[in-house]
C-alpha positions, -999 to 999 in steps of 0.1 A, spaced: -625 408 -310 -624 426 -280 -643 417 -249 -671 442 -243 -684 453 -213 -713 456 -195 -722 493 -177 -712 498 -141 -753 506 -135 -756 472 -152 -729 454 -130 -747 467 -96 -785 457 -108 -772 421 -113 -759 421 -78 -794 435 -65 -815 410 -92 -796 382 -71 -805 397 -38 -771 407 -26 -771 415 11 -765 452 17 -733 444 41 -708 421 9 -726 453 -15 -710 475 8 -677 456 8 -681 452 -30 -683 488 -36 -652 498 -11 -632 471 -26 -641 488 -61 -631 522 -49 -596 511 -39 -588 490 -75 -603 522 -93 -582 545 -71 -551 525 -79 -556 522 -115 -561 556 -121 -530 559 -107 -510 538 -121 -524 550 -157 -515 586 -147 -485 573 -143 -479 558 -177 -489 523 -169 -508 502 -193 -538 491 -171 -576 490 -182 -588 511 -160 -628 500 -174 -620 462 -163 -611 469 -131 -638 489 -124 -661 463 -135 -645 431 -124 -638 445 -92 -677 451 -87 -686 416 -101 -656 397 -87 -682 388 -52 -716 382 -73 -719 349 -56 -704 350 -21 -737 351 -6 -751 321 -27 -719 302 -20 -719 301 20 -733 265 26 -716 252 -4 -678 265 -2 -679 270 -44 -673 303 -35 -658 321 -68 -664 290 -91 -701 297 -92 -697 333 -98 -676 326 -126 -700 300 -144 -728 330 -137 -705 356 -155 -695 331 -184 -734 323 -193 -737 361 -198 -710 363 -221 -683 377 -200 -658 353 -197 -624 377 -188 -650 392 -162 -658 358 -146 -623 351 -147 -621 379 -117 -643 354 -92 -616 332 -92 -583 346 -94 -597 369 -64 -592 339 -37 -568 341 -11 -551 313 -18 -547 321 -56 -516 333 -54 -503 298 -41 -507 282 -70 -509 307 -96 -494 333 -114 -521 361 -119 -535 364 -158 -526 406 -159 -522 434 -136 -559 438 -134 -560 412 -116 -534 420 -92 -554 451 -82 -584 437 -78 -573 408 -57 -552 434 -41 -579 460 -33 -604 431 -16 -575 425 9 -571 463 22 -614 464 24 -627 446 58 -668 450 52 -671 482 40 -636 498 61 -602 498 44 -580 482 70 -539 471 67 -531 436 52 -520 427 89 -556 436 100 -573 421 73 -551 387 76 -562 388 110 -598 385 102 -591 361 75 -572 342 105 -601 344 132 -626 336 106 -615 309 85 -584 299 100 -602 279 130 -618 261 108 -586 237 110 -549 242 111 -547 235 74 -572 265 67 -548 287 85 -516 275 74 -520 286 41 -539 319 49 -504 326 67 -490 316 35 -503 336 10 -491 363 32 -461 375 22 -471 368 -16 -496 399 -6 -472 423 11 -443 422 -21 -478 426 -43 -486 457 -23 -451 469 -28 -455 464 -66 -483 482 -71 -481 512 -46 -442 521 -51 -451 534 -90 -472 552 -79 -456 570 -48 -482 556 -28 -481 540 9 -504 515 22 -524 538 42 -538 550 6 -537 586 17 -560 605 -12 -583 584 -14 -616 599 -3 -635 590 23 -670 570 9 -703 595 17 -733 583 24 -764 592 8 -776 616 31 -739 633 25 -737 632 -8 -746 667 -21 -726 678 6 -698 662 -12 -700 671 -44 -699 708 -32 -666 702 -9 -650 671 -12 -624 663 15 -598 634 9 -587 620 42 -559 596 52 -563 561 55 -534 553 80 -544 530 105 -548 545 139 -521 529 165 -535 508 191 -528 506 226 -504 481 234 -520 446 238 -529 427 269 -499 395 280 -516 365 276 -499 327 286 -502 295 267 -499 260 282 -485 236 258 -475 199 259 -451 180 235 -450 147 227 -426 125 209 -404 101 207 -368 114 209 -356 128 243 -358 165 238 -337 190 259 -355 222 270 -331 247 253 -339 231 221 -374 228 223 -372 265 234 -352 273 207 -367 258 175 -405 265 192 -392 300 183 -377 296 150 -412 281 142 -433 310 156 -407 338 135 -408 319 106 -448 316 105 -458 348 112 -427 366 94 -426 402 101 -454 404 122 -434 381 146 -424 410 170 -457 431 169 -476 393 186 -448 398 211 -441 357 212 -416 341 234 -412 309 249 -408 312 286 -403 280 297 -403 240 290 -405 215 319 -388 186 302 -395 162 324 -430 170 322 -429 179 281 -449 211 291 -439 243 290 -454 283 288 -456 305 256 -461 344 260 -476 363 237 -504 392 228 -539 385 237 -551 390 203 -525 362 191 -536 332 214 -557 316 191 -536 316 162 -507 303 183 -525 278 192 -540 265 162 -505 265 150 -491 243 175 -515 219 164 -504 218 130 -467 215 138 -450 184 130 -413 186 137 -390 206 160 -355 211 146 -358 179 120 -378 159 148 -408 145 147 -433 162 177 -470 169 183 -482 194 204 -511 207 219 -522 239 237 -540 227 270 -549 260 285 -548 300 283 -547 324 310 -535 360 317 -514 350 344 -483 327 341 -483 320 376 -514 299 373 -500 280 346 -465 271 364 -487 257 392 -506 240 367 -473 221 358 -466 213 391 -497 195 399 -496 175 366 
């Protein structure tokens, strides 16, 4: 028999009976307005997609992100909440929204493709690109350790050819262009009066600040500076794909008598650069460590900074 459902108005009290903090209800409810949006779509389209489950699960799939912070269950308890209510394909939706689902998984339907979909384009309450989002999930989790960040840059790519899958039936782009922009109270009867769809597409930004990264290598082979150069950039392009050029990475130089050399790259890139230097293991089949030492904005510094080492 069928799974039935419980009402949207019945989805959003259990989110306020648990005391939901108003910011992740606001995500909650953007994240739900994108799946819904893209359903509907897809429907109109002649895809077979339960529009009703998204539209719930997609509400629910966060019920416990505030009561998971010091405990990292994040997901797991949500879905033990939703099973002792008697929606088990609902809690199912808590889970298969992680990240790093798609690593190890194949997803249960295309409901669940939209929903975990949909909570990557909504930042807080703001719909943002997958490379804006992934560079939150980068700055927040990924310094927790080189591990956390490795597979965050991962499960990547699995999200951009998921993008592709959903929006190309539908003749959509990523900047969601129809979608309407979310009222607030105040604007609300103002809306229903006029309503006024706006684009999504992501404003440009001015090109990023130059910023310099001192790194040391260590191991045990000799290694030449053209190679060290060479694979160091392999590495870089083949972690960060096609956003590769946009962090504007190259490496500079490499002192090999010193084992230290300069990366350049966009300010807003630093961090992540050098978080993954520290996870590297092996340059061109060899086995290296390496360590950023210092950051600055002007490569001059660092060079002297070799010189006096």
């Amino acid at each position: 028999m069928p799974e039935k459902f419980p009402s949207r108005e019945e989805c959003i009290a259990w989110l306020k009976e648990l005391k939901m903090p108003e910011n992740i209800l606001a995500h909650v409810m953007q994240v739900n307005r994108i799946a819904v949006f893209i359903a509907k779509k897809l429907k109109q389209k002649g895809v077979a997609v339960d529009v009703d489950l998204v539209d719930r699960a997609s509400i629910l799939h966060d019920i416990d992100k505030h009561l998971t912070i010091e405990t990292g269950r994040h997901g797991f308890v949500g879905k033990e909440l939703l099973e002792k209510k008697g929606y088990p394909k609902l809690a199912e939706f808590c889970v298969t929204h992680l990240l790093t689902f798609v690593l190890e998984h194949e997803f249960p339907s295309l409901e669940h493709k939209i929903v975990f979909y949909a909570d990557k384009r909504a930042n807080g309450d703001k719909i943002v690109s997958l490379n804006e989002r992934f560079d939150y999930f980068a700055k927040r989790y990924g310094s927790k350790s080189p591990q956390a960040l490795v597979r965050i840059m991962k499960a990547k790519p699995f999200c951009i050819e998921l993008e592709q899958e959903l929006l190309s039936p539908i003749g959509g782009s990523p900047e969601l262009a129809g979608l309407s922009k979310p009222q607030t109270a105040k604007k609300q009867a103002l809306a229903a009066a006029k309503k006024q769809p706006v684009s999504l597409k992501v404003k440009a930004s001015k090109r990023p600040k130059k910023r310099y990264l001192l790194f040391e290598v260590k191991s045990l082979q000799t290694l030449e500076s053209d190679f060290v150069k060479r694979f160091l950039v392999f590495s870089l392009r083949d972690f960060f794909g096609a956003k590769f050029e946009q962090k504007r990475i190259w490496v500079v130089l490499f002192d090999q008598k010193k084992s230290m050399g300069i990366i350049r790259c966009s300010h807003l890139a630093a961090n992540e650069i050098s978080v993954f230097l520290g996870a590297l293991n092996s340059l061109g089949g060899k086995k290296v460590s390496l360590l950023a030492i210092l950051s600055s904005g002007s490569i001059k510094k660092l060079k002297q900074k070799i010189k006096s080492l």
